[in-house]
OpenMM code with the backbone's topology and positions (N, CA, C; nanometers):
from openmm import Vec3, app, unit

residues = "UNK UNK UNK UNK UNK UNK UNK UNK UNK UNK UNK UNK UNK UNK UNK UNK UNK UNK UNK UNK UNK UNK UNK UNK UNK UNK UNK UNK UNK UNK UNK UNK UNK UNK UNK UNK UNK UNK UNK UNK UNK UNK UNK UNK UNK UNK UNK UNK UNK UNK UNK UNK UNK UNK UNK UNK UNK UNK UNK UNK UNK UNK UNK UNK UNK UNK UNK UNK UNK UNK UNK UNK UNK UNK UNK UNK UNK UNK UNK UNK UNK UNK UNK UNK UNK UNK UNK UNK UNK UNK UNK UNK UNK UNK UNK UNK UNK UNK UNK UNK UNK UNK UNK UNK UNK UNK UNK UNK UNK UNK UNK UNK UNK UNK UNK UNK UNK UNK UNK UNK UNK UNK UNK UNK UNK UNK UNK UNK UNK UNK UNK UNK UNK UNK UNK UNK UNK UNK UNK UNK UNK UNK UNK UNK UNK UNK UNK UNK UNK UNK UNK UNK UNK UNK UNK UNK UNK UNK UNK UNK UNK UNK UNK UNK UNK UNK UNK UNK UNK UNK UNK UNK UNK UNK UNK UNK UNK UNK UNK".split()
positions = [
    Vec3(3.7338, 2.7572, -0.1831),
    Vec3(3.6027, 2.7704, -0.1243),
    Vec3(3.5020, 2.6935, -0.2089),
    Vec3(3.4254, 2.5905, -0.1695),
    Vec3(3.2871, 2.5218, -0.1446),
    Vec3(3.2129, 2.6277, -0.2193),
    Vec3(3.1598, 2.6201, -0.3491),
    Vec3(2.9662, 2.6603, -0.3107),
    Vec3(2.9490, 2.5479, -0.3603),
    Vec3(2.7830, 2.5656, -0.3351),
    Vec3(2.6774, 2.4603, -0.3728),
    Vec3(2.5422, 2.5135, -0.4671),
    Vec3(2.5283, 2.4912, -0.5252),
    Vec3(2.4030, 2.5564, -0.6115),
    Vec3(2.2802, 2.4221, -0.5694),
    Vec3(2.1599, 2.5047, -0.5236),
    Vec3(2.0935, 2.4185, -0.5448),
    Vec3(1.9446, 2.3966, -0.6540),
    Vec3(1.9141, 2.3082, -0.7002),
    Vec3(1.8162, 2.2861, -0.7742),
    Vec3(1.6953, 2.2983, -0.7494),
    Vec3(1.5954, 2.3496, -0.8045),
    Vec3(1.4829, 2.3321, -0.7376),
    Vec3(1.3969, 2.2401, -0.8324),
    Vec3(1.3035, 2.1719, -0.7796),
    Vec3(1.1838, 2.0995, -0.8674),
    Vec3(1.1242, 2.1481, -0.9317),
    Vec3(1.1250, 2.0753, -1.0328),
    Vec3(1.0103, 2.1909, -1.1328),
    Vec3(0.8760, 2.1656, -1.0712),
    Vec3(0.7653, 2.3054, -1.0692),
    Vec3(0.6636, 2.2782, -0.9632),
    Vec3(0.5699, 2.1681, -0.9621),
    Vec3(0.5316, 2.1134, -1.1251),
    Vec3(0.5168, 2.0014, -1.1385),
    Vec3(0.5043, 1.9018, -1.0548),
    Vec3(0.6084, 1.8431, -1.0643),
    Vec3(0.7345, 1.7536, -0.9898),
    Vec3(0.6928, 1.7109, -0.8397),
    Vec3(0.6823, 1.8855, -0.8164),
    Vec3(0.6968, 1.9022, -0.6733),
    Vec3(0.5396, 1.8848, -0.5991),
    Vec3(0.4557, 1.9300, -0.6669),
    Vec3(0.3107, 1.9358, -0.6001),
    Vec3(0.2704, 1.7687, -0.6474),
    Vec3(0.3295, 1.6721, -0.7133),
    Vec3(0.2914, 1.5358, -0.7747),
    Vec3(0.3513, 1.4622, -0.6041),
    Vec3(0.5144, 1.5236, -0.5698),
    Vec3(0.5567, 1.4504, -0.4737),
    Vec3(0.4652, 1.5112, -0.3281),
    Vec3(0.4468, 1.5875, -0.3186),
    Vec3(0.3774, 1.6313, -0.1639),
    Vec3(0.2565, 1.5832, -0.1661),
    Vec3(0.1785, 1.5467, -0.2842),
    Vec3(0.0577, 1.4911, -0.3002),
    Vec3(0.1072, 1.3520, -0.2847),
    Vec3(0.1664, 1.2948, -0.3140),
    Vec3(0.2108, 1.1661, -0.2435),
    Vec3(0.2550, 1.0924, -0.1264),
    Vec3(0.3418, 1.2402, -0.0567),
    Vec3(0.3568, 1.2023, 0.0323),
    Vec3(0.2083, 1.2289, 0.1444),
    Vec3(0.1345, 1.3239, 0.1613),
    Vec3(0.0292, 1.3425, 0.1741),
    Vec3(-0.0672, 1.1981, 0.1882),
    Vec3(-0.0809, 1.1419, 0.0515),
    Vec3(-0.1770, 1.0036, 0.0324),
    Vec3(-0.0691, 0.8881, 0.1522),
    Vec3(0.0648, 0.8944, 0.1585),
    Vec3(0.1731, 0.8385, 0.2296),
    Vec3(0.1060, 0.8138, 0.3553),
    Vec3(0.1384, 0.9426, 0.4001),
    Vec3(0.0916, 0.9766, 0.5489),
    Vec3(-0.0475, 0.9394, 0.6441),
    Vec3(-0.1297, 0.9989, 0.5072),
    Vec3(-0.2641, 0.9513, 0.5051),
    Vec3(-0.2801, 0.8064, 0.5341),
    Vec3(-0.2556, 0.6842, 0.4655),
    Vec3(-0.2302, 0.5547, 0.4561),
    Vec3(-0.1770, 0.4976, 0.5872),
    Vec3(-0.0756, 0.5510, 0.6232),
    Vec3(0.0360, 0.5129, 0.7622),
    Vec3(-0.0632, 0.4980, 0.8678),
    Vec3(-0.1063, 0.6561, 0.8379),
    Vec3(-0.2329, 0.6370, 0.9885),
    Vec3(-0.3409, 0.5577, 1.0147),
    Vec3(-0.3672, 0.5539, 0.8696),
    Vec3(-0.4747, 0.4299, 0.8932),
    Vec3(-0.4045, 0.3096, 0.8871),
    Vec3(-0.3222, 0.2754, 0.8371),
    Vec3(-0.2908, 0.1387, 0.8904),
    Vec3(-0.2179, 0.1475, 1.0577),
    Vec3(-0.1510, 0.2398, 1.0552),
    Vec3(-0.1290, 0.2524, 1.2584),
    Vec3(-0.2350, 0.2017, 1.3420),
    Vec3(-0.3731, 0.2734, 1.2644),
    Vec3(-0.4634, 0.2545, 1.3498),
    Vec3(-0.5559, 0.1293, 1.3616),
    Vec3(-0.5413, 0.0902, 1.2217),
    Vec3(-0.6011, -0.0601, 1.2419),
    Vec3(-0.5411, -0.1339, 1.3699),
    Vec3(-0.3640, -0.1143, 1.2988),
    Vec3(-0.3128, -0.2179, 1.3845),
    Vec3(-0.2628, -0.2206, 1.5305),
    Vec3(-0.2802, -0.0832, 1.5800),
    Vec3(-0.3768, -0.0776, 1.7199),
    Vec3(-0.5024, -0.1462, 1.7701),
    Vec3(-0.5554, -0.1129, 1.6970),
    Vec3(-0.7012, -0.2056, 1.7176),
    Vec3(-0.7414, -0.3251, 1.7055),
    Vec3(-0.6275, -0.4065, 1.6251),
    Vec3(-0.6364, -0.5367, 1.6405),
    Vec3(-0.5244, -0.5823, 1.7493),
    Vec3(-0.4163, -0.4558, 1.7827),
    Vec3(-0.3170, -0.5091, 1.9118),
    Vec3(-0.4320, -0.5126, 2.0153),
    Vec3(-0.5300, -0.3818, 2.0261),
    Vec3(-0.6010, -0.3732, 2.1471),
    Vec3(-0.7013, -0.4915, 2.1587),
    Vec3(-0.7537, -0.5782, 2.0458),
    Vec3(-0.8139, -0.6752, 2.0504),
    Vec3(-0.7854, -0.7958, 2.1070),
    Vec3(-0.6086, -0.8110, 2.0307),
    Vec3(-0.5999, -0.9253, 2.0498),
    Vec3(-0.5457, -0.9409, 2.2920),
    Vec3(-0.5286, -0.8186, 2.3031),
    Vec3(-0.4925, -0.7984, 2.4224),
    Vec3(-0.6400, -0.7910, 2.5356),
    Vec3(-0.7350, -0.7477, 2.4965),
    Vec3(-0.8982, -0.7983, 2.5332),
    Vec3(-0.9519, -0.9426, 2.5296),
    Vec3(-0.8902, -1.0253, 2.4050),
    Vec3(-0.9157, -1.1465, 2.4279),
    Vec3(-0.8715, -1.2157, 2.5408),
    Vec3(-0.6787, -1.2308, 2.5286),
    Vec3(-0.6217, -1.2799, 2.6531),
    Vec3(-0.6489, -1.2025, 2.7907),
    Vec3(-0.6926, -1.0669, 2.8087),
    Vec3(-0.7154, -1.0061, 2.9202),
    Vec3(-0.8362, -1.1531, 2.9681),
    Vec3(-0.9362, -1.1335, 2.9068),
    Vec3(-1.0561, -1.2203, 2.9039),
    Vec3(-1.0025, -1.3295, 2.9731),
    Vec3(-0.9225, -1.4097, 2.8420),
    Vec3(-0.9022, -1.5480, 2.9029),
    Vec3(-0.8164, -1.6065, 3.0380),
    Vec3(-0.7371, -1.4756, 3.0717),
    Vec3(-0.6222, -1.4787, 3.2007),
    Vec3(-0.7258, -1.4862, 3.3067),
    Vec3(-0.8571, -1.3992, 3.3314),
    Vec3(-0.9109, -1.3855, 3.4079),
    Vec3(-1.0229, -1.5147, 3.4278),
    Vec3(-1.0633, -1.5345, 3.3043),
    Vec3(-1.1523, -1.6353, 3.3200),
    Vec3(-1.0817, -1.7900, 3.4065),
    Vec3(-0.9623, -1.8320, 3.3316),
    Vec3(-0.9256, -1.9236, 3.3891),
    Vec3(-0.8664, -1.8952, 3.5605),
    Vec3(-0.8231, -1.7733, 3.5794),
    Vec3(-0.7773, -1.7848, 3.6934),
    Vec3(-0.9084, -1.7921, 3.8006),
    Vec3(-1.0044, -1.7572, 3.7679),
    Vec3(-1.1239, -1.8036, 3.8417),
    Vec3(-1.1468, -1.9018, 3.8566),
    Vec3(-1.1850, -1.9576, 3.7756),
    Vec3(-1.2058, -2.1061, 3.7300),
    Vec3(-1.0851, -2.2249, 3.8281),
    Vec3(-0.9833, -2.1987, 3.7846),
    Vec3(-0.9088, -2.2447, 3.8989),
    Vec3(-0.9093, -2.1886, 4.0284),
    Vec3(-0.9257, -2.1024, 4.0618),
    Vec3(-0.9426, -2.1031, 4.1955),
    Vec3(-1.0685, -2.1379, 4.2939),
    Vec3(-1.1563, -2.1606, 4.2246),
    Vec3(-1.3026, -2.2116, 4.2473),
    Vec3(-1.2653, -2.3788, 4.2750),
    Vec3(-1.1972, -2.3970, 4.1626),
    Vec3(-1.1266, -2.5497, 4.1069),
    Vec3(-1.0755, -2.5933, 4.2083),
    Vec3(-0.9813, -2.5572, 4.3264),
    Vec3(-0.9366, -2.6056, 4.4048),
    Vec3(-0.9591, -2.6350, 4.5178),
    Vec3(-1.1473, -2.5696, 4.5605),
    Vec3(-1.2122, -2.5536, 4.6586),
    Vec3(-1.3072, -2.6574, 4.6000),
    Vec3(-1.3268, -2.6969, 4.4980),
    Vec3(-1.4572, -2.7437, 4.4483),
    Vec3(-1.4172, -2.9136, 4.4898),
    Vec3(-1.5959, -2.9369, 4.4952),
    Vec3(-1.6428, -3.0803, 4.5627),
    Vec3(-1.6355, -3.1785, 4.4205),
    Vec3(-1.6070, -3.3433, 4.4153),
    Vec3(-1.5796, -3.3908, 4.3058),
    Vec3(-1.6971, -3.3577, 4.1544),
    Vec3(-1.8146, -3.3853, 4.2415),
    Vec3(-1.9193, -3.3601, 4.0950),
    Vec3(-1.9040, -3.2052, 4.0609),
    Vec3(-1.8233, -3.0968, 4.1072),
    Vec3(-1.8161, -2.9617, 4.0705),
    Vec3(-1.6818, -2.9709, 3.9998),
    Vec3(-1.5940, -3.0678, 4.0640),
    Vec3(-1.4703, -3.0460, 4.0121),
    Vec3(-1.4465, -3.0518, 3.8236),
    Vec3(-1.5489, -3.1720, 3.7881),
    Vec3(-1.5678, -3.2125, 3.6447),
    Vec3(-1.5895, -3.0809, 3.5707),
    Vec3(-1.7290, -3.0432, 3.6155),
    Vec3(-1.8072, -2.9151, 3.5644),
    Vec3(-1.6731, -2.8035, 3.5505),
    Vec3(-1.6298, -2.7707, 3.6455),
    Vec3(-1.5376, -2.6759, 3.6361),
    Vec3(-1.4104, -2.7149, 3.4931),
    Vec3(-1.3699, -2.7927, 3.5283),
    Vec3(-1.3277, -2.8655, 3.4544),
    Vec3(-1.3119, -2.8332, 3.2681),
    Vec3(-1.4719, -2.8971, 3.3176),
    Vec3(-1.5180, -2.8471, 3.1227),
    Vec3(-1.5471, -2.6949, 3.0827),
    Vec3(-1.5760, -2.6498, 3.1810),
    Vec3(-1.5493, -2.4976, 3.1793),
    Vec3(-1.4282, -2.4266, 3.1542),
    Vec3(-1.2876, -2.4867, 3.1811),
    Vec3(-1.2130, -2.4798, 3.2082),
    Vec3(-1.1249, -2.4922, 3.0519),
    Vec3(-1.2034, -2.6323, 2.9588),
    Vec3(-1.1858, -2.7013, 2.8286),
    Vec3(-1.2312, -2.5893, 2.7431),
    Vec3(-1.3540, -2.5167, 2.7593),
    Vec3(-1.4575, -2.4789, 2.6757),
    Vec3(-1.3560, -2.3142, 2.6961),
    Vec3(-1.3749, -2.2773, 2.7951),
    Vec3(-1.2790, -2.1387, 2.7485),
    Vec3(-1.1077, -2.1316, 2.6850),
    Vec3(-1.0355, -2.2435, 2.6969),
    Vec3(-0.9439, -2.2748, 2.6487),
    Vec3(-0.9805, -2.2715, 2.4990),
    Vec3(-1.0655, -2.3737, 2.4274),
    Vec3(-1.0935, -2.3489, 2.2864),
    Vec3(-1.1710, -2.2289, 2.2687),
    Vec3(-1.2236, -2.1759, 2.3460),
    Vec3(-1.2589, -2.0337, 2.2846),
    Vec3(-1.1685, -1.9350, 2.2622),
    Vec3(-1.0414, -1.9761, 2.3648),
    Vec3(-0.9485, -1.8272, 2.3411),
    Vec3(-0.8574, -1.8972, 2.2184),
    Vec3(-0.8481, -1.9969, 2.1974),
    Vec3(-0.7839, -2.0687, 2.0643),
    Vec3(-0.8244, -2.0294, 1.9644),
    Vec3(-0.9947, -2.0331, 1.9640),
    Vec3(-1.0702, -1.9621, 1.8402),
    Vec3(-1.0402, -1.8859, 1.7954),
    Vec3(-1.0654, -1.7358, 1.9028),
    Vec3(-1.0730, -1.6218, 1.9367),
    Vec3(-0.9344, -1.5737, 1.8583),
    Vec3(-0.8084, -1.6483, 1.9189),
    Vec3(-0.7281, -1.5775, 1.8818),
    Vec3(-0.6812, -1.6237, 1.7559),
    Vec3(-0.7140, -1.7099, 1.7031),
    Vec3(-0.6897, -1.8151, 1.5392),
    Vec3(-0.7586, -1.7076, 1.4097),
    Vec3(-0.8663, -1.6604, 1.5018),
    Vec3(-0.9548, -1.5621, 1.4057),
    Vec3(-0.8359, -1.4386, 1.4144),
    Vec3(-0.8591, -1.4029, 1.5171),
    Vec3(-0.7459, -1.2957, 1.5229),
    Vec3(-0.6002, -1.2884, 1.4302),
    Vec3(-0.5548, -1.3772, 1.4694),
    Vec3(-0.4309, -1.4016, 1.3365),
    Vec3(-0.4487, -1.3933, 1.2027),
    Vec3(-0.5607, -1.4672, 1.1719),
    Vec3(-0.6336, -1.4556, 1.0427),
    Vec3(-0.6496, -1.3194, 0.9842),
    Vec3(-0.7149, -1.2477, 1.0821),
    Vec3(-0.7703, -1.1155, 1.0717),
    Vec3(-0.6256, -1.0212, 1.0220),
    Vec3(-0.5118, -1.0363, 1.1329),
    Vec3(-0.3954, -0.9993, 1.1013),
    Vec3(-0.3384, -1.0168, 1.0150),
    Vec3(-0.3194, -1.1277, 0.9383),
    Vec3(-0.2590, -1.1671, 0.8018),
    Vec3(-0.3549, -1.1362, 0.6922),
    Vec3(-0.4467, -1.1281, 0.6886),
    Vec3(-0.5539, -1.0257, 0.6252),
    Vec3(-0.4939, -0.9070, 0.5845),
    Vec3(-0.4992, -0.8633, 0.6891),
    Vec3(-0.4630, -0.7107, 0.7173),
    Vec3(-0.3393, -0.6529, 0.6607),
    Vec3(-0.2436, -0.7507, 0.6754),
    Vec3(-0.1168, -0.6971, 0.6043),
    Vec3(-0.1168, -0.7550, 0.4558),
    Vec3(-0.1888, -0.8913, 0.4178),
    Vec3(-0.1798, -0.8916, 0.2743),
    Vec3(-0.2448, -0.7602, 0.2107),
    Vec3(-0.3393, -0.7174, 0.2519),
    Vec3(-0.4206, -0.5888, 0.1766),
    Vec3(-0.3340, -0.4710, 0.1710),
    Vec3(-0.2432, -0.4276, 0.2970),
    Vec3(-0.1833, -0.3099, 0.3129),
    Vec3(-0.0266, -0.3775, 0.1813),
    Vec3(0.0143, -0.4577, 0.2065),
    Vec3(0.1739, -0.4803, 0.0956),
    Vec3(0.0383, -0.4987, -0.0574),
    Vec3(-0.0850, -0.5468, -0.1042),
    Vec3(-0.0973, -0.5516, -0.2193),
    Vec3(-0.1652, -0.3865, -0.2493),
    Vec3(-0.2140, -0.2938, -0.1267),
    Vec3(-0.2456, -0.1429, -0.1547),
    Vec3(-0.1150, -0.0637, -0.2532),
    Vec3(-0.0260, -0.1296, -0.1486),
    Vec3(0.1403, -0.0436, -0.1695),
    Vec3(0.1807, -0.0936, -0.2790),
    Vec3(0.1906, -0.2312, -0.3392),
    Vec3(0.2859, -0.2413, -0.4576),
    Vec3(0.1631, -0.1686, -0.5951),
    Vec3(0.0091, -0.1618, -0.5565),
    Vec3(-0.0403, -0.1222, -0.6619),
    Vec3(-0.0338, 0.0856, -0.6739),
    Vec3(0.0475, 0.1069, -0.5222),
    Vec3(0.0369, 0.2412, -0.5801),
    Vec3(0.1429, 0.2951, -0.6086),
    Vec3(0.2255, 0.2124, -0.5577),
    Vec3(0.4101, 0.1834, -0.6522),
    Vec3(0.3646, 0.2131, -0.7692),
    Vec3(0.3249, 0.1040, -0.8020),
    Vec3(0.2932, 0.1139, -0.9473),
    Vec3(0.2644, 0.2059, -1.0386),
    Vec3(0.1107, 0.2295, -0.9716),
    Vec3(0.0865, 0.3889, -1.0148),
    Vec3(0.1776, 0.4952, -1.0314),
    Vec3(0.2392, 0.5126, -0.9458),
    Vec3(0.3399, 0.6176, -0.9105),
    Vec3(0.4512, 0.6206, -1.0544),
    Vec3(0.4951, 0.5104, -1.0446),
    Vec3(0.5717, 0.4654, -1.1495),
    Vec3(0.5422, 0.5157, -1.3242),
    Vec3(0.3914, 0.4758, -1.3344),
    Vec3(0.3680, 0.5025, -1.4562),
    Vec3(0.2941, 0.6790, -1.4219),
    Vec3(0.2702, 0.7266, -1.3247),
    Vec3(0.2352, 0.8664, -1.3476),
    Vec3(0.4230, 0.9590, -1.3609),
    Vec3(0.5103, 0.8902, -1.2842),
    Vec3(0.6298, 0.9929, -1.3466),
    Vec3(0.6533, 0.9416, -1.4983),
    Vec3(0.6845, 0.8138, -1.5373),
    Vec3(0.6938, 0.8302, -1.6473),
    Vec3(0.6171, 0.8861, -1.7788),
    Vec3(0.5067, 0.9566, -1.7211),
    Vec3(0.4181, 0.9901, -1.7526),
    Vec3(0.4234, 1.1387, -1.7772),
    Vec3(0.4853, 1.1878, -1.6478),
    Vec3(0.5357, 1.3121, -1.6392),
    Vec3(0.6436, 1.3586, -1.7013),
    Vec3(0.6889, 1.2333, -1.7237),
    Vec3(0.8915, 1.2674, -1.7915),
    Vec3(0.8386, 1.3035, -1.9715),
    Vec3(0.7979, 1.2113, -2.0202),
    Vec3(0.7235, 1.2118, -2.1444),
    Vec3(0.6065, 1.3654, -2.1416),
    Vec3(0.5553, 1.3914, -2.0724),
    Vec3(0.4913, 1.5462, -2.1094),
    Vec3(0.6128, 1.6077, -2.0738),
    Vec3(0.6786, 1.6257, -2.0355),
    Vec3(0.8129, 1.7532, -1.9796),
    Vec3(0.8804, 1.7533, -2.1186),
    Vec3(0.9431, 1.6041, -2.1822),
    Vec3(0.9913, 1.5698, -2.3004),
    Vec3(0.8717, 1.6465, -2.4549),
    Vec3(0.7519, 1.6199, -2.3896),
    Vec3(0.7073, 1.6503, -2.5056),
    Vec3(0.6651, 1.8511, -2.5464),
    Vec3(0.6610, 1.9060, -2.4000),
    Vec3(0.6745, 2.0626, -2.3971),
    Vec3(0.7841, 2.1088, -2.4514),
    Vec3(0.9424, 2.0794, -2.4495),
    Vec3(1.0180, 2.1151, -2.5055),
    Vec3(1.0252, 2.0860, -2.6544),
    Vec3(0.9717, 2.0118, -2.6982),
    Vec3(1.0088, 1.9739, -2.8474),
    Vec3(1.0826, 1.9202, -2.8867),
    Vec3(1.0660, 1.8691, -3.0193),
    Vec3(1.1687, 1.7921, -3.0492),
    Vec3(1.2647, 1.8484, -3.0847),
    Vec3(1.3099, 1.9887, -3.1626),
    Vec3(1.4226, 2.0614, -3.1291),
    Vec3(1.4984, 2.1091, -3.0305),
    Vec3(1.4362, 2.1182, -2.9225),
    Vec3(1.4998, 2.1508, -2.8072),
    Vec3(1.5276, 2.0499, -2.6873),
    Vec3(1.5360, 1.9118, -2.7758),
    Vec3(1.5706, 1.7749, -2.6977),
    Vec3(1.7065, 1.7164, -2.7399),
    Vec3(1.7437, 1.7004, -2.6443),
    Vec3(1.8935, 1.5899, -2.6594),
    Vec3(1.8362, 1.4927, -2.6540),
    Vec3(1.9431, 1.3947, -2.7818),
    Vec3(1.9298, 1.2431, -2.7914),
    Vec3(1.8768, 1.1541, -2.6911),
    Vec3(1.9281, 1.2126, -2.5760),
    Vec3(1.9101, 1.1180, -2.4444),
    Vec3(1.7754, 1.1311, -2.4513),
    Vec3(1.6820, 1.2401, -2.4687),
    Vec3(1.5468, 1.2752, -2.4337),
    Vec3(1.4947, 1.1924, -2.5076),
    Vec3(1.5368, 1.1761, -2.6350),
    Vec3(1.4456, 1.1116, -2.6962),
    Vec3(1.4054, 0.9640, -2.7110),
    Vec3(1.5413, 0.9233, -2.6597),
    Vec3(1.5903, 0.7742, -2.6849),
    Vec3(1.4925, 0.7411, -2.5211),
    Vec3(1.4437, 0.8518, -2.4348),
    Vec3(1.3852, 0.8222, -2.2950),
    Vec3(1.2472, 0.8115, -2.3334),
    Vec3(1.2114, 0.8934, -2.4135),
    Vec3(1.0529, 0.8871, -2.4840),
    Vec3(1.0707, 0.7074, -2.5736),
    Vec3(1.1202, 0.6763, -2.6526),
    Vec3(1.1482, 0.5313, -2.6892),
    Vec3(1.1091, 0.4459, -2.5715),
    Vec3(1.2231, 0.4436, -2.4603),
    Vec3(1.2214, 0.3655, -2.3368),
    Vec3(1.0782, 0.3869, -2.2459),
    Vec3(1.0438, 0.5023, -2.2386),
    Vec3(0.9039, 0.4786, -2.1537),
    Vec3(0.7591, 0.4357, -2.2513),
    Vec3(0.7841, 0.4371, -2.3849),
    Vec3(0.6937, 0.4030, -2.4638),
    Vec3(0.7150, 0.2296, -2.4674),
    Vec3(0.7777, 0.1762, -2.4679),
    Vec3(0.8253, 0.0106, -2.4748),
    Vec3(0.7804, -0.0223, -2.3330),
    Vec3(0.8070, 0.0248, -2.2113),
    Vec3(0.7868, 0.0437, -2.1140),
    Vec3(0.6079, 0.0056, -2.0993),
    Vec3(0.5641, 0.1050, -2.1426),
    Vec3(0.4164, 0.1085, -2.1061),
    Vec3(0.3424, 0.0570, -2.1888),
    Vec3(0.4036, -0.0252, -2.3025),
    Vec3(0.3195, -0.1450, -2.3363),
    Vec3(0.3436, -0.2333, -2.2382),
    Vec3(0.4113, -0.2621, -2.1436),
    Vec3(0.4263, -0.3787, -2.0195),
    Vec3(0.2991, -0.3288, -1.9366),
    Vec3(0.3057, -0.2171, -1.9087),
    Vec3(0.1949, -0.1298, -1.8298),
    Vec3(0.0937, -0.1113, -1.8492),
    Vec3(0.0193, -0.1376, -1.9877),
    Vec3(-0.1130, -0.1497, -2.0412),
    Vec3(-0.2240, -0.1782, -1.9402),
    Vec3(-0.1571, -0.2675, -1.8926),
    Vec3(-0.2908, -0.3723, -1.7907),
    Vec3(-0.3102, -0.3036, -1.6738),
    Vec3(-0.2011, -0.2343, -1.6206),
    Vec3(-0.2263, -0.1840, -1.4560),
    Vec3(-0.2302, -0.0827, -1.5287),
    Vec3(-0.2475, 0.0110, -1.6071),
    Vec3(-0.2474, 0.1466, -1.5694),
    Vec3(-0.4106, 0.1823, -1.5733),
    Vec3(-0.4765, 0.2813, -1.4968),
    Vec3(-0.6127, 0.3144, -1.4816),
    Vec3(-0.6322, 0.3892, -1.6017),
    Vec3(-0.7950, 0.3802, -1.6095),
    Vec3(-0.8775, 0.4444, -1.7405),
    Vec3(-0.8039, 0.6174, -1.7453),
    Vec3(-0.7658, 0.6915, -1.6629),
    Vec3(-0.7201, 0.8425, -1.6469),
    Vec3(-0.5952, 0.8147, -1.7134),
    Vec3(-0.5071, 0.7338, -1.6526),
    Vec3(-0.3324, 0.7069, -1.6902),
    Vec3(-0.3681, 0.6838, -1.8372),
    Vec3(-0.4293, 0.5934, -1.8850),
    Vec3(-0.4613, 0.5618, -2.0575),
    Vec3(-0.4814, 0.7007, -2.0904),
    Vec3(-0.6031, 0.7690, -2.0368),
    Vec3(-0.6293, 0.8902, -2.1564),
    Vec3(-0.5292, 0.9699, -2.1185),
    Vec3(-0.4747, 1.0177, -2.0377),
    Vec3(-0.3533, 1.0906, -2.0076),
    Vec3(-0.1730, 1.0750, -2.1120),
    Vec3(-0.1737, 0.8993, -2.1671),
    Vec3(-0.1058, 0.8655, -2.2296),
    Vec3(-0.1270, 0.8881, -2.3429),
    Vec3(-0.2695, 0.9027, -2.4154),
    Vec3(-0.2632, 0.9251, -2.5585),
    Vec3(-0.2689, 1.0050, -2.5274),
    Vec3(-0.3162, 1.1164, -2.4773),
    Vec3(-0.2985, 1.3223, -2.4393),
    Vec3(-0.1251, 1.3322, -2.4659),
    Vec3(-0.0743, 1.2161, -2.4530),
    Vec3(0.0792, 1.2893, -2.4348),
    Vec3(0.1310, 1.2483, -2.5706),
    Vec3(0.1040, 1.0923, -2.5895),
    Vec3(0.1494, 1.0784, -2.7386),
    Vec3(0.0884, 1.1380, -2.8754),
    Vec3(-0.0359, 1.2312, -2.8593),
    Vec3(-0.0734, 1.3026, -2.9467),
    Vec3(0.0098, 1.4281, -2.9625),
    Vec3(0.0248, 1.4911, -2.8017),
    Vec3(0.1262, 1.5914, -2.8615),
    Vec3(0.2377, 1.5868, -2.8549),
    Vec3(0.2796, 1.4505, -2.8281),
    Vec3(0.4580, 1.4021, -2.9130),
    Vec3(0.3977, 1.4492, -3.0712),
    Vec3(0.3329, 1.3686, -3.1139),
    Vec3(0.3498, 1.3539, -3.2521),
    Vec3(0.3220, 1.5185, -3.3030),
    Vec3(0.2790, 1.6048, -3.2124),
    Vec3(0.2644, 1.7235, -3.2544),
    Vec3(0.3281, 1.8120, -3.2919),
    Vec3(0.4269, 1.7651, -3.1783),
    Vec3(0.5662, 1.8623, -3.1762),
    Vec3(0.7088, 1.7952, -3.2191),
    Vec3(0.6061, 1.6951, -3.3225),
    Vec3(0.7244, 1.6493, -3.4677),
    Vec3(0.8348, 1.5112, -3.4124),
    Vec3(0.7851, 1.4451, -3.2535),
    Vec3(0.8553, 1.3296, -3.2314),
    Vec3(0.7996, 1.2103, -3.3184),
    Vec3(0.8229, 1.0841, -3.3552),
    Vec3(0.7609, 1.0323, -3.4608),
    Vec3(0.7380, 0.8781, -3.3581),
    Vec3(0.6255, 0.8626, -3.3412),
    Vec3(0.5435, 0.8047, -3.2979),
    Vec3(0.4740, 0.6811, -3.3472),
    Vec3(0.5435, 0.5702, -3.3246),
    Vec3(0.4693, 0.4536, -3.3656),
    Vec3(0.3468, 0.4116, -3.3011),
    Vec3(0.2299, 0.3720, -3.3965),
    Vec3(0.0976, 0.3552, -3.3391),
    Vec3(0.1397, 0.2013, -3.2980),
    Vec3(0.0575, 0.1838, -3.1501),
    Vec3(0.0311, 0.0389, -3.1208),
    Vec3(-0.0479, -0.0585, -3.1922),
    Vec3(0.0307, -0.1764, -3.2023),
    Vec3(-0.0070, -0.2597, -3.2608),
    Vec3(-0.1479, -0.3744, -3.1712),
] * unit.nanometer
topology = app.Topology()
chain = topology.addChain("A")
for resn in residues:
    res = topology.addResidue(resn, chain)
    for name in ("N", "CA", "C"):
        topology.addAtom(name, app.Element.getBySymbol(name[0]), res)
């Protein structure tokens, strides 16, 4: 017979991930909804331009020669407008998704240096007596680590990092100052 034990998150852990997924969700919808609104745009433009020209031609085929021209350039002039129209539009769209992939890799990021952030206070509550090698050699690795991270991490993540490497060194882990 099968059992299974299961683990639970430490609550920590757990209220860091639902708050994420939360900001997740949050994010999705607003980008859903942009990009509705620029589908519904770009579908108002061509609504526009289907109708305009099909007028235009059908006027066009009744029309006398000095009307025929006029129509004509009418005909030129809404063509480059829906060219415009929709050139902006694309623009607008590729806009739109560079901002949403550079939102996401910067809150990757974040994310990144707030668990390791979290692993190092969890590491540093137990102590250094009550840590296996592995723990410690992980406090090493996220400290080497977040000198790479210096630059992206926010003014909170910094004071949050010396909050943690003060009470490493408190609870007797030995702590090299940055150079």
């Amino acid at each position: 017979m099968l059992t299974y034990t299961i683990r639970q998150m430490p609550k920590r852990k757990l209220e860091a991930a639902s708050q994420h997924l939360a900001e997740d969700l949050r994010d999705d919808e607003l980008i859903s909804l942009r990009n509705s609104e620029l589908s519904s745009e770009r579908a108002a433009v061509l609504l526009s331009f289907e109708e305009m020209t099909q007028s235009l031609n059908s006027q066009l085929s009744q029309a006398t020669a000095e009307r025929r021209q006029i129509l004509e350039q009418k005909l030129e002039y809404e063509q480059t407008l829906y060219n415009d129209r929709m050139s902006a539009l694309e623009a607008n769209i590729a806009k739109h998704n560079a901002d949403n992939q550079l939102m996401n890799s910067v809150k990757k990021k974040r994310r990144i240096i707030d668990k390791e952030l979290d692993d190092c206070q969890d590491i540093a509550t137990k102590g250094v007596k009550n840590c296996s090698w592995r723990s410690i050699r992980k406090v090493m690795h996220i400290r080497h680590k977040m000198k790479t991270h210096g630059s992206e991490m926010t003014d909170e993540q910094k004071t949050q990092y010396a909050k943690v490497l003060q009470q490493l060194k408190e609870q007797g882990f030995r702590v090299v100052a940055d150079s």
